[in-house]
Phi, psi and omega in degrees: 000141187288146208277325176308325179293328166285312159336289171291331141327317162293297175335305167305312183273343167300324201303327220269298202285328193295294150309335177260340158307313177303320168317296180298238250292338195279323166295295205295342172263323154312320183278328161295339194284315184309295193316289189295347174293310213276351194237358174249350191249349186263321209279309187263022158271300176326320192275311191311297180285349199265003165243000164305144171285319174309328199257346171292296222294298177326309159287330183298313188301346178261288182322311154329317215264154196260004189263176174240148182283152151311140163300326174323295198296317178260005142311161187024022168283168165349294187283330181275346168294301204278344176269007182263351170297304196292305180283002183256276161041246149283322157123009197287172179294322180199144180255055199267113162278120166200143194310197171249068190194315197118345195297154164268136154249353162194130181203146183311296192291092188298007136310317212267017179240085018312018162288206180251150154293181191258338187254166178287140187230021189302318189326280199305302188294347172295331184098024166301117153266134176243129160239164176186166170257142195220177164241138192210216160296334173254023177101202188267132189192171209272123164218165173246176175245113182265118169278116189302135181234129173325131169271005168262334223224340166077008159279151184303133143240013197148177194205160199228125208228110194217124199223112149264142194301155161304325200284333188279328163324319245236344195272016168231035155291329164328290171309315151329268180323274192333313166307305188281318163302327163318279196295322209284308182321302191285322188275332164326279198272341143012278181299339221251321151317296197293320180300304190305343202271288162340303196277303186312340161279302171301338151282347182286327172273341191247022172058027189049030159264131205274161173287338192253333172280304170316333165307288161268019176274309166319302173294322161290339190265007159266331191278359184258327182281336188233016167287310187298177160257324186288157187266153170218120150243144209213141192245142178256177174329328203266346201089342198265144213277128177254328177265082200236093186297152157321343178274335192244339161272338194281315200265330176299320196088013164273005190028287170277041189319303180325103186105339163257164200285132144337317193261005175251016173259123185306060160259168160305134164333294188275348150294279167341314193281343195271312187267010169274002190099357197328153144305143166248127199282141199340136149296173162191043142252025175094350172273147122346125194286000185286013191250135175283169196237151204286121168233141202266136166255140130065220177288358188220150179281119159234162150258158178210124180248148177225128193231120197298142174237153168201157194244089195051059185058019182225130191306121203239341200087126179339132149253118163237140193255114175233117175271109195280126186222010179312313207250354151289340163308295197301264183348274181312341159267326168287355188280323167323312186255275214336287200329328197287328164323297181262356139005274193305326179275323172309292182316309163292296167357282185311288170317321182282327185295341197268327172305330173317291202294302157354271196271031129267338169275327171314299211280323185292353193240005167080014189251029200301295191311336167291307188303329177283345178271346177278330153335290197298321205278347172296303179289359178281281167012270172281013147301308177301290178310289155099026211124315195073319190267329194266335179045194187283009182281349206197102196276326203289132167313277179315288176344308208290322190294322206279296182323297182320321192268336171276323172277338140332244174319359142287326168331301192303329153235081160092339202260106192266110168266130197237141156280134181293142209276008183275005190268139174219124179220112182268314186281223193203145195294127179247349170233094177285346175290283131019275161311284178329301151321301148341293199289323206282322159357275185304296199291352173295313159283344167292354185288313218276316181281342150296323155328317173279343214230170177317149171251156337327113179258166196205145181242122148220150196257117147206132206267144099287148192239170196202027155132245180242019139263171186225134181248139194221141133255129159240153187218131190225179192236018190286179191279301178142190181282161172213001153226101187272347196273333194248269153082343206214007179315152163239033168267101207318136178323349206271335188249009189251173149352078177310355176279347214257175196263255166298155173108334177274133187089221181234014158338267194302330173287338173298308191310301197307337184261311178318300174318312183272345174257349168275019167090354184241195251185121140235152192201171186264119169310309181192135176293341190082208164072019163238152151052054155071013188255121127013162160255165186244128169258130172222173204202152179214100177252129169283142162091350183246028171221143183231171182302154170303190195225138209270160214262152187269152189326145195068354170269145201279156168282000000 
């Protein structure tokens, strides 16, 4: 049996049990009510006849007298007229008058007068009034007892004893029972309305799921929520978060999710808009518009997938799923410069094997004085050059390999990257992953806008250190920003300019949260798009530099 069903079902027997208790007191309080009406209406015909002045004179005169009356003698008397008045009357069962013996002077039954009553009358001669219900000759009935009192000396001489039947107490229980069944009747099926409307809200709130699926619903969704690596969050119809794992307050940066609106959490435009489910408008690098897009949180690259959830057609609200992806970004850019590293080591490689060949074929030709003079001008050559891109401007081991391995690839298309002659850089790197990201970052896109731009085109670099900071400028020959307001935007390349250069995807917002978590600062110098120059990037990291490094023993000072 279905849990909703046992549900209602109980439910129906509280209602059930609940109504018949009330019933049974409202008849046991109605029956009572009848009874004292019926012991408050004999007590004041009692109190009635037993202050008649005829039936006070009439007993004192019978009590005095020591004889006793005849049945004869009280038939058709006084008294027995008036108490045959009296029950015609009032409707009662019997009107019984008797002396201070007990004897009767008036009773329905005109046999029954000068006998003794049946019941006790110590009361009434005491000077007592009683109701009680008793059996007597004429059955069992509600009746009171009165005492008769001398009308000279005021003491019990008799007693005026008026009793109504049950049937007559009793006749409107019926209408009472009905009544009570009625209402019973009503709250029955009330409850039974009020059960059916519940259990259909409780299936409705419990998705028709049972307490024991509820049970293990619970439990997977904590072992799912605190299993996972990725963040979850889950939104009802309304926008307001009902679900949030610890992985998705870390990235969101929120602690308190649970109960606020989406659209009210201080986030990026396009982070909010990505967990309300927002649509994304058509690309044009070729995705789907359904595909998530790469967004800078705070230090980190998420994805954020959002998927509706719903149930026998009803809409439950959204789950999105945020994927921290901070550190396959970072992993895919140092894989990025090794490659480029080595590129520039392929290329010397290459350049060098071919001086081999040179100065083996010359020696081979019997040209030994010719093969020495091409020696030299190659070591004169890079006396000079000293690098050829970094030249004498720039010493640092790292500094010199990246430049190098980035101008290796701009070479490759068309783009000459040069060091500027104002760069001096004395200490030496200490966070290279960091630098790295930043410079190659920055000169790729000064690569990529120069491509675009008048040709010949040219990247030039120049670094300064400042104590243990690195101060970096790019300067390119490129058409220049054609949005400087957004230029540092963190809205998937999908929603800027397709034309546009810098600013695309999640370079420059990666750089610009690096920068801004070393304490430093990066911005655009000049937008460019005037006299054939480029835009300028300057980039200021703090915290990335250490003192030199001292020359090892026998090396000049």
């Amino acid at each position: 049996m279905r849990f909703s069903t046992q549900m209602m079902l109980l439910q129906l027997a509280c209602v059930s049990v609940v109504v018949v208790i009330c019933t049974g007191v409202f008849v046991w309080i109605g029956v009572q009510q009848l009874r004292a009406e019926a012991e408050t209406s004999a007590l004041s015909i009692a109190r009635t006849v037993a202050a008649d002045s005829d039936v006070r004179e009439a007993i004192a005169r019978a009590s005095a007298d020591v004889g006793t009356p005849t049945n004869a003698s009280l038939r058709g008397g006084p008294l027995a007229a008036l108490a045959a008045a009296a029950e015609a009357n009032t409707g009662a069962l019997f009107i019984v008058i008797t002396d201070d013996h007990g004897i009767r002077f008036a009773h329905p039954e005109p046999q029954l007068l000068g006998a003794v009553v049946s019941t006790e009358f110590a009361e009434a001669l005491a000077g007592r009034e009683t109701v009680s219900w008793e059996s007597g000759t004429l059955g069992e009935s509600a009746r009171a007892k009165v005492p008769v009192r001398d009308p000279t000396t005021a003491a019990p001489v008799g007693e005026v004893s008026v009793g109504f039947a049950p049937s007559s107490v009793f006749k409107e229980l019926p209408l009472l029972l009905a009544g009570v069944a009625l209402a019973a009747a009503v709250a029955l099926a009330l409850g039974a309305v009020v059960s059916f409307v519940i259990q259909r809200r409780l299936e409705r709130l419990t998705l028709g799921l049972q307490p024991e699926e509820l049970a293990v619903l619970v439990q997977n969704q904590a072992a799912v929520l605190d299993g996972v690596g990725d963040g979850v969050l889950a939104s009802g119809p309304d926008g307001v978060v009902t679900v949030a794992n610890a992985t998705a307050a870390r990235l969101l940066g929120i602690s308190d999710l649970v109960g606020r609106r989406i659209r009210g959490l201080e986030l990026p435009g396009p982070v909010v808009a990505a967990l309300a489910g927002e649509p994304k408008p058509p690309s044009q690098g070729g995705r789907g518009a359904d595909a998530a897009e790469p967004l800078v949180l705070a230090d980190h690259v998420v994805y954020i997938d959002t998927h509706p959830v719903s149930r026998a057609n009803r809409d439950l609200g959204l789950i999105a799923v945020i994927r921290d992806r901070t550190d396959i970004v970072n992993l895919m850019d140092r894989l990025e410069t090794v490659a480029a590293m080595t590129d520039a080591l392929r290329v010397q490689r290459h350049e060098f094997a071919n001086r081999l060949h040179v100065t083996a074929g010359l020696m081979d030709a019997g040209r030994v004085p010719d093969a020495r003079g091409y020696l030299d001008d190659v070591l004169e050559a890079s006396r000079i050059h000293e690098g050829s891109v970094a030249g004498g401007h720039l010493t640092e081991p790292f500094l010199v390999s990246l430049v190098e391995a980035k101008a290796a690839q701009a070479g490759e298309r068309g783009i000459h990257l040069s060091v500027g002659p104002d760069s001096l850089v004395r200490g030496v790197v200490t966070a290279p992953a960091d630098v790295a990201t930043v410079l190659a970052n920055l000169v790729e896109n000064a690569v990529s806008a120069a491509v675009r731009g008048r040709q010949p085109g040219w990247v030039e670099v120049e670094l300064l250190d400042d104590g243990d900071t690195l101060v970096l400028t790019v300067a390119d020959s490129g058409p220049g920003v054609p949005d400087a307001a957004r230029v540092f935007s963190d809205v998937p390349s999908t929603y800027l300019d397709p034309d546009a250069v810098h600013g695309r995807g999640i370079g420059l917002p990666l750089v610009r949260e690096i920068a801004a978590r070393l304490g430093g600062e990066i911005w655009l110098a000049d937008a460019g798009g005037r006299d054939g120059n480029g835009a300028v990037f300057c980039a200021r990291l703090p915290g990335v530099m250490g003192p030199p490094a001292r020359p090892a023993q026998g090396e000049e000072q």
